[in-house]
C-alpha positions in Angstrom: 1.1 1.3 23.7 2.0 3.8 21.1 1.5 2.3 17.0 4.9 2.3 16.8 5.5 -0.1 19.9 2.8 -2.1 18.9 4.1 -2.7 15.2 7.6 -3.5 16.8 6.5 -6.3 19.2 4.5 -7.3 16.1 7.6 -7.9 14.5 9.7 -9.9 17.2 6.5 -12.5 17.3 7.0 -12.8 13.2 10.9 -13.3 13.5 10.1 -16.3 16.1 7.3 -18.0 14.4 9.7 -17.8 11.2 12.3 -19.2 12.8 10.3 -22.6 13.4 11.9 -23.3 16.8 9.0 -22.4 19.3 6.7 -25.0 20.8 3.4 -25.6 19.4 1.5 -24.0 22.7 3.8 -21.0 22.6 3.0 -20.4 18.9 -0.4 -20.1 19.7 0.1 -18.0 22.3 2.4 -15.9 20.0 0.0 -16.2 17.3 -3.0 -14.8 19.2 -0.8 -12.0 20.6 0.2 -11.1 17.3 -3.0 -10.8 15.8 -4.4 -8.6 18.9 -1.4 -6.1 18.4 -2.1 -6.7 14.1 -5.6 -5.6 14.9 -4.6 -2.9 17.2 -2.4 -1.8 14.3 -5.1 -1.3 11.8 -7.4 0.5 14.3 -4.6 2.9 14.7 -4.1 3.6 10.6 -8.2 3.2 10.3 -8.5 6.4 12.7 -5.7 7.8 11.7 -6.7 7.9 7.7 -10.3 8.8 8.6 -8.8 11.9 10.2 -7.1 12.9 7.0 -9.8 12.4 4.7 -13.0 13.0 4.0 -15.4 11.0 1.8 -16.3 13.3 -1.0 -20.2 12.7 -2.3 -21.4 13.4 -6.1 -24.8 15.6 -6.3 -26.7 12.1 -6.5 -25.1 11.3 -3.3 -22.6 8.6 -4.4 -19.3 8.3 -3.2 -16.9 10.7 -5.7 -13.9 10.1 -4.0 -12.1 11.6 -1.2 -10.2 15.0 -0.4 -8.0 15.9 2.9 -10.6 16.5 6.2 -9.6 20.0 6.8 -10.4 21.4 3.4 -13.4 22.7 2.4 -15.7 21.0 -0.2 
């Protein structure tokens, strides 16, 4: 399942827990489908992010910030 596909099934279990009109036993079911496609998600934009950048160290070996992965320090 692609992020995209993910974050749009996402959204159809949000639209039918708001509406308020799904049995309670469903709505758990949706709600722990939901939160395996939310976590699923934030894998995706974790790896994805950690592709683009790079933490950037300080001589005393703190963080500094970051700077894009492919560019050199």
């Amino acid at each position: 399942m692609t992020f995209e596909q993910a974050l749009a099934a996402l959204e159809v279990i949000v639209q039918q827990l708001e509406r308020g009109d799904v049995p309670l036993d469903h709505s758990i079911s949706l709600y722990e489908r939901g939160e395996a496609l939310r976590a699923a998600c934030q894998q995706r934009l974790d790896a994805a992010q950690a592709r683009i950048e790079k933490i950037v160290t300080a001589a005393d070996g703190r963080a500094s910030g970051t700077q894009a992965f492919d560019t050199e320090s």
